[in-house]
TIDRENPA-472189 format. One record per residue: x, y, z of N, C-alpha, C in turn. Coordinates in steps of 0.1 Angstrom, whole numbers, plus 5000, padded with zeros to 4 digits. Example, Ala and Ser with C-alpha at 12.3 -4.5 7.8 and 13.67 -1.06 7.14 Angstrom:
<rs>
R  n_east  n_north  n_up  ca_east  ca_north  ca_up  c_east  c_north  c_up
R    5132     4943  5078     5123      4955   5078    5132     4967  5078
R    5128     4978  5071     5137      4989   5071    5129     5000  5079
</rs>
This chain:
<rs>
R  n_east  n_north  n_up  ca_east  ca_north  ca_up  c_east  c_north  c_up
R    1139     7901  8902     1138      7910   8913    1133     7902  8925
R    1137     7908  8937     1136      7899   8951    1126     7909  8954
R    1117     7902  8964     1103      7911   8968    1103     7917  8982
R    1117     7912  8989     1119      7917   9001    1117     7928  9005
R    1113     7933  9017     1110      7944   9021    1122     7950  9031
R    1130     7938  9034     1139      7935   9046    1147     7927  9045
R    1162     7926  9045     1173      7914   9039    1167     7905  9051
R    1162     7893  9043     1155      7880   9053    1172     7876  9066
R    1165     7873  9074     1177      7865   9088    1184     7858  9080
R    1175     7846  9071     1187      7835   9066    1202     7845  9059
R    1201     7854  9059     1212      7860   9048    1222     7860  9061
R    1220     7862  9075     1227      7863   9084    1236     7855  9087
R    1237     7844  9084     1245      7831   9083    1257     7836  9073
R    1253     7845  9065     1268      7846   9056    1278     7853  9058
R    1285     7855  9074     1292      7863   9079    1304     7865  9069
R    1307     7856  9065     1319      7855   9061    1323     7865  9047
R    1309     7866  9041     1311      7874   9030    1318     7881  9028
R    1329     7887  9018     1339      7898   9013    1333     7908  9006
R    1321     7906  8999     1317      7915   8989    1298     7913  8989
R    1294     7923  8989     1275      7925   8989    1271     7934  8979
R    1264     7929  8971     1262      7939   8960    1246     7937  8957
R    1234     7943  8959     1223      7944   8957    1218     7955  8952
R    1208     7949  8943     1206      7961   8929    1193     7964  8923
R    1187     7965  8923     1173      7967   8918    1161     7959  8926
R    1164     7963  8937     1149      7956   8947    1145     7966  8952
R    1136     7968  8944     1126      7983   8944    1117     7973  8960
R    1112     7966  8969     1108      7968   8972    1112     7971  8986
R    1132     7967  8987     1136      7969   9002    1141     7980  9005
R    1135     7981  9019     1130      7991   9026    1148     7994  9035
R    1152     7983  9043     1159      7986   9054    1171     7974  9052
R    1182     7978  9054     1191      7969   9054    1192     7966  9074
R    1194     7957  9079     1191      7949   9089    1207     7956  9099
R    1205     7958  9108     1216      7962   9119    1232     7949  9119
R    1223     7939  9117     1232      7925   9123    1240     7930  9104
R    1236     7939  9102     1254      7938   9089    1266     7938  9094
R    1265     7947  9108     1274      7950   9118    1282     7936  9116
R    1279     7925  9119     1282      7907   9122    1288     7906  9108
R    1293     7915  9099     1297      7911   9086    1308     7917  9088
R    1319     7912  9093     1335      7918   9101    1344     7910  9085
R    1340     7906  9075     1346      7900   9065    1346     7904  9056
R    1330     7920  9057     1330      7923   9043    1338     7935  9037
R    1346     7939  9027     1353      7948   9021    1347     7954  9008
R    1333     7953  9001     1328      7960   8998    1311     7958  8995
R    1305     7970  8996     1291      7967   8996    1286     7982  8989
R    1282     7970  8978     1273      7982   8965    1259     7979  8971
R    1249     7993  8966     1234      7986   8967    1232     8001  8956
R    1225     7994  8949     1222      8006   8938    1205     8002  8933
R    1198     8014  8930     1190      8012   8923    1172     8003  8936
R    1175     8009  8947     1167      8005   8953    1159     8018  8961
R    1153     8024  8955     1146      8033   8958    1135     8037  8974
R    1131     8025  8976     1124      8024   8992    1136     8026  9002
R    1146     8021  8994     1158      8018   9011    1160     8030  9020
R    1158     8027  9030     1159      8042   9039    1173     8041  9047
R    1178     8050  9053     1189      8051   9060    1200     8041  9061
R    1209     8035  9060     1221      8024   9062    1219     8029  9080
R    1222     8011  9085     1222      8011   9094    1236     8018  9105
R    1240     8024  9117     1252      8025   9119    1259     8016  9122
R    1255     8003  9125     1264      7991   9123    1275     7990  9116
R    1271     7997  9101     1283      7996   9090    1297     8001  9095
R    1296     8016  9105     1305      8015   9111    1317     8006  9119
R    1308     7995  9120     1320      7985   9128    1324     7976  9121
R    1325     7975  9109     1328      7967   9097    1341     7970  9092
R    1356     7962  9101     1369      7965   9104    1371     7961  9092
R    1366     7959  9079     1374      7952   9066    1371     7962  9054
R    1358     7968  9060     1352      7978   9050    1360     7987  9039
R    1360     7989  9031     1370      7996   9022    1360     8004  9013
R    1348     8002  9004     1343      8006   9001    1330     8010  9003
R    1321     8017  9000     1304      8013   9003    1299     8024  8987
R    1293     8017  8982     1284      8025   8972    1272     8022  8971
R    1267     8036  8969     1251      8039   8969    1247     8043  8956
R    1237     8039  8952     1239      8052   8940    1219     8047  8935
R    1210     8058  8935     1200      8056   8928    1189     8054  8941
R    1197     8059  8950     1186      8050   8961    1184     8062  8970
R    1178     8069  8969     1171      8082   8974    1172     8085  8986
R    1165     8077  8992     1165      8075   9012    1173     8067  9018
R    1185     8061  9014     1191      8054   9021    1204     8069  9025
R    1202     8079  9024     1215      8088   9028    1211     8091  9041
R    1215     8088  9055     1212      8091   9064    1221     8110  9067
R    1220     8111  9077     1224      8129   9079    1241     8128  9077
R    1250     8116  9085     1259      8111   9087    1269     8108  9075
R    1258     8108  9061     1267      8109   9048    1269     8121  9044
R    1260     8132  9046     1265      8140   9040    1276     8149  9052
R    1273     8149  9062     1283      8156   9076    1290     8144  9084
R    1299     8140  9076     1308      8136   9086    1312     8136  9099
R    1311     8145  9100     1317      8158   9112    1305     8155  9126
R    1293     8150  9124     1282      8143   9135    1288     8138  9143
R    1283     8138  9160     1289      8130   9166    1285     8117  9169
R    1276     8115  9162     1275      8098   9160    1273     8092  9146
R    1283     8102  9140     1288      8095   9125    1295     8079  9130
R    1289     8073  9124     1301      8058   9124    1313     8057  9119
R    1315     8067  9109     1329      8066   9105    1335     8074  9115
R    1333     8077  9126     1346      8087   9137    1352     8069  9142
R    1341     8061  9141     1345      8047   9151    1356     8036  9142
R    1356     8044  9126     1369      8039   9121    1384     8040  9134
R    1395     8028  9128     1400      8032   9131    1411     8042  9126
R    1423     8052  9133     1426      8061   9128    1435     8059  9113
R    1442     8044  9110     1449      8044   9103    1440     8041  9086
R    1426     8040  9089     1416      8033   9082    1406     8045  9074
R    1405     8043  9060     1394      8055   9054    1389     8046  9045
R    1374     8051  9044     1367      8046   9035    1366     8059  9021
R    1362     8043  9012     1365      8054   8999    1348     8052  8998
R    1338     8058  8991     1327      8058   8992    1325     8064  8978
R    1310     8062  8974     1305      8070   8960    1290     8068  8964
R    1281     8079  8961     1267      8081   8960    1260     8090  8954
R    1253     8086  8948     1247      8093   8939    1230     8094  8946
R    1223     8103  8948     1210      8105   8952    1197     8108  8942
R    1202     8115  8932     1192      8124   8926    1190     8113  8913
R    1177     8113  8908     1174      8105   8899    1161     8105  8892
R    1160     8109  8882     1144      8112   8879    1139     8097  8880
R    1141     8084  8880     1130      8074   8880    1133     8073  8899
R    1137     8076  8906     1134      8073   8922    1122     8080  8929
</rs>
């Protein structure tokens, strides 16, 4: 287990990445805005991290995005997952030929 509270800057350098998957770091809190700078990635799991609060709307501009899953992580659902329909949902900033497939699960007796 990583003791992070906050994906450290160094992770910033890995723009390039296709795929992000983080899983049981009960202690982070916030995934960082600059994900936005991850124009390479096509899918990103985070499961099982209970502190995480809200996804940033950055993820919105993530032109490769295909999937995003949540699952176990209580506070990371901002208002914009469950109502689409907001007007500053990030996914209106898809573009129109482009849909994300998504899965989340919230409820959890150990969260």
């Amino acid at each position: 287990q990583v003791g992070f509270e906050v994906v450290p800057d160094e992770f910033r350098g890995l723009s390039s990445l296709r795929s992000v998957q983080i899983t049981e770091c009960e202690r982070l809190k916030e995934i960082p805005e600059w994900i936005g700078d991850f124009t390479s990635l096509k899918t990103l799991h985070i499961h099982h991290c209970p502190k995480l609060m809200p996804l940033p709307k950055q993820i919105g501009n993530l032109p490769n995005l295909e999937l995003i899953s949540i699952k176990r992580c209580r506070g990371a659902y901002a208002e914009w997952w469950r109502d689409p329909t907001l007007p500053d949902c990030p996914i209106k900033q898809l573009p129109t030929d482009k849909e994300w497939k998504w899965e989340y699960t919230s409820h959890d007796s150990f969260c």
